[in-house]
C-alpha positions in Angstrom: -40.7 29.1 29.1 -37.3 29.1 28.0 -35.1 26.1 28.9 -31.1 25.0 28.8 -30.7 22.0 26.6 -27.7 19.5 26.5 -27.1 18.2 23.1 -25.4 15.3 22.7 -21.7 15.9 23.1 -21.0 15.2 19.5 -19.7 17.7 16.9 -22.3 19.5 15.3 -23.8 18.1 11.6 -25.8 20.4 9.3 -25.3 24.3 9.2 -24.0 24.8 12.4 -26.2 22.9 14.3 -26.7 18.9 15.3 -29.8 17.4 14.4 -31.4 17.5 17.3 -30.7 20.9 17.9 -32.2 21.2 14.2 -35.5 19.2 16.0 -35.9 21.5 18.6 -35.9 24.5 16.5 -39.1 23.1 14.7 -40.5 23.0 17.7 -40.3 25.8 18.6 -38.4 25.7 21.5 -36.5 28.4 23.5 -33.5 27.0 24.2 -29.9 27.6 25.0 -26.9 25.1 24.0 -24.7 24.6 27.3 -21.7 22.0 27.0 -21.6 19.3 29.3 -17.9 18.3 30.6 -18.3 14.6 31.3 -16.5 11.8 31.0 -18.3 9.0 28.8 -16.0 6.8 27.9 -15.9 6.4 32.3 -19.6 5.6 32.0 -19.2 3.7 29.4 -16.7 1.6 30.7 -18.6 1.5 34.0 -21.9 0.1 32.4 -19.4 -2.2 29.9 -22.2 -5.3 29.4 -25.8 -3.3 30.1 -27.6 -2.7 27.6 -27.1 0.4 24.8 -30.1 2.1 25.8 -29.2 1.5 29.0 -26.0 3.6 28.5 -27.6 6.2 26.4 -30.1 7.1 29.3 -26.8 7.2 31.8 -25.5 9.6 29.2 -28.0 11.4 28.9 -28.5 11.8 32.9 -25.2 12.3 33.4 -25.3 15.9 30.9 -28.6 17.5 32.4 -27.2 16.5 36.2 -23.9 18.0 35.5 -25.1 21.2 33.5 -28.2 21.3 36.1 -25.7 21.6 38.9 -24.0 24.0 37.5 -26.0 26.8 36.7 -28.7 26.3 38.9 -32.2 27.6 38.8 -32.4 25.9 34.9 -34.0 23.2 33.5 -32.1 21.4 31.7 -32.7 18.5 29.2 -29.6 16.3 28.4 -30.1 14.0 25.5 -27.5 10.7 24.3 -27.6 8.8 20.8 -25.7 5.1 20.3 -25.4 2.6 17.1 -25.4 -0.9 18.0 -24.6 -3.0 14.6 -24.5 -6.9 15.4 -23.8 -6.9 18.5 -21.1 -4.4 18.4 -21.2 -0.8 19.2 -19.6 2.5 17.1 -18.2 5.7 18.6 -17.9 8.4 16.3 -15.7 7.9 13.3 -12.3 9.9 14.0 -10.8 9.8 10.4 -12.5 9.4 6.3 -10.4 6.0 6.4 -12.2 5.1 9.8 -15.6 6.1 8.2 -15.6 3.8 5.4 -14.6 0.7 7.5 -17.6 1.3 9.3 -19.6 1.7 6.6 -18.7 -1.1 5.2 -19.2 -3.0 8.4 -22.5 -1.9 8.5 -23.2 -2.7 4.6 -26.4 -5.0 4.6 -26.9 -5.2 8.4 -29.2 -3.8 10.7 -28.2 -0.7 12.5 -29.6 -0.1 15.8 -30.0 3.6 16.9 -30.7 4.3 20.7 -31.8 8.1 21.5 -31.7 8.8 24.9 -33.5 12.2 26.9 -33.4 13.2 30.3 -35.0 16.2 32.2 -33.4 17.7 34.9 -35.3 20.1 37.1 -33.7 22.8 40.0 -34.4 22.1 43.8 -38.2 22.9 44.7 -38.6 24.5 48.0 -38.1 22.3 50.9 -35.4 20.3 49.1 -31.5 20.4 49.0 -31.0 19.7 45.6 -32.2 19.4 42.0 -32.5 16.2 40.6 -33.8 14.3 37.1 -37.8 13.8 36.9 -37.9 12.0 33.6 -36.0 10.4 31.2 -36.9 8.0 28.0 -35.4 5.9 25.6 -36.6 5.4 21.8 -35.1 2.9 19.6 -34.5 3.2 15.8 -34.5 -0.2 13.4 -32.4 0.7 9.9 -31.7 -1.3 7.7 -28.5 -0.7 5.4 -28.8 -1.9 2.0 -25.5 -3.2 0.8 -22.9 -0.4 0.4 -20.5 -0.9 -2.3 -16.9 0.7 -2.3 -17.2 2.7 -4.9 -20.8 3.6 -3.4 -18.6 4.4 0.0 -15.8 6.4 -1.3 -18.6 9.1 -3.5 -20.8 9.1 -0.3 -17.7 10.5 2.2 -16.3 12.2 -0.7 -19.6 14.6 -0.7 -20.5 13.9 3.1 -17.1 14.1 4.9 -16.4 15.8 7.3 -20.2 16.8 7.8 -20.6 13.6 9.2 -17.7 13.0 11.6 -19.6 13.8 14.2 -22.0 11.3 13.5 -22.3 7.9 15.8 -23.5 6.1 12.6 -21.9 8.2 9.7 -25.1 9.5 8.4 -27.3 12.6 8.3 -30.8 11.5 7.8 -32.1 15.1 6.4 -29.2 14.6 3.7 -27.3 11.8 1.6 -27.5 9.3 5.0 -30.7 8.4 3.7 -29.1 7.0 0.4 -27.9 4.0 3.2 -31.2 2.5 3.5 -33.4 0.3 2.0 -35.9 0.1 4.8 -36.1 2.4 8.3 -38.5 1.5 11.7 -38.6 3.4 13.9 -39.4 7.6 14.9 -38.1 10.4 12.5 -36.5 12.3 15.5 -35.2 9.7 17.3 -33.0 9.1 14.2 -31.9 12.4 14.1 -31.1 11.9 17.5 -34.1 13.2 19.7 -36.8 11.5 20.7 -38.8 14.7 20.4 -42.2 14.0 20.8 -41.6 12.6 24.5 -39.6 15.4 25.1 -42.1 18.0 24.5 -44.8 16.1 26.6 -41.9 16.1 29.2 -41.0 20.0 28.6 -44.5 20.8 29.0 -45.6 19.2 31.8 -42.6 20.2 34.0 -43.4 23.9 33.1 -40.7 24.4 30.3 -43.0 25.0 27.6 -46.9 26.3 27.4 -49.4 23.8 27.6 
């Protein structure tokens, strides 16, 4: 079967492609990219207090219910990454200067990354609408070694603006993983899918062959 997928509304980071995209593709996966118009810093704001994988999930829902509605007769699967560093959460870096004081914010701390998925599915016969029939949330432990400026300044020097578009300044598959001295947690969710669940989801709602 072939299926719409959502990416995360962030720019893309390696050859054209986000991550995840990347994740699907070594799947297997039929897919098509379809952007998804919302407006997160609204949900966000709405959810201010709950929980980040809390707000990734309502992220995530949000872009499968809004690209589900409207090209109807798809399935869609809408996906959501956040970074949660001491308490504090990080948008996407909008300048190099911006970057490297998150960088060095995260220097020897823990950086939490919450990947978020949801499935949305068209109306079945008998009902009025579509609607989501599974979503899951994965969570990512890494730990950030302590990041020197000069360390900093070489690392967005090779990796800006590749990783602009990154929630937590890093591409795993490339440099990012010079950040870390120790990682918990699923390969894909850290590249911003968790993939595995997503399959088992794809599959069982007829997206992909059993």
């Amino acid at each position: 079967g072939r299926f719409v997928w959502r990416q995360a509304a962030y720019a893309s980071t390696y050859g054209g492609w986000s991550s995840d995209v990347c994740s699907a593709d070594q799947a297997g996966a039929a897919y098509e990219c379809v952007p998804a118009d919302i407006d997160e810093r609204e949900i966000e704001a709405r959810l201010m207090g709950s929980a980040p994988s809390i707000v990734a999930l309502a992220l995530a829902k949000a872009k499968a219910r809004h690209v589900g509605e409207a090209l109807r007769g798809s399935i869609v699967l809408g996906s959501d990454s956040l970074v949660n560093v001491a308490g504090k959460r990080f948008d996407k870096p909008e300048t190099r200067s911006q970057a490297a004081d998150h960088l060095r914010f995260f220097s020897g701390k823990v950086l939490e990354l919450h990947s978020a998925a949801a499935l949305w599915k068209p109306r079945a016969p008998g009902e009025t609408e579509g609607r989501i029939v599974w979503s899951h949330a994965d969570l990512a432990r890494l730990h950030v070694r302590a990041l020197s400026d000069e360390f900093i300044e070489r690392y967005l020097e090779a990796e800006w603006p590749a990783v602009s578009g990154c929630v937590g300044v890093f591409r795993i598959e490339a440099l990012g993983v010079q950040l870390f001295e120790r990682i918990e947690g699923d390969y894909f969710t850290i590249l911003g899918m968790p993939l595995l669940p997503v399959l088992q989801a794809l599959r069982k709602n007829g997206a992909l062959a059993g």
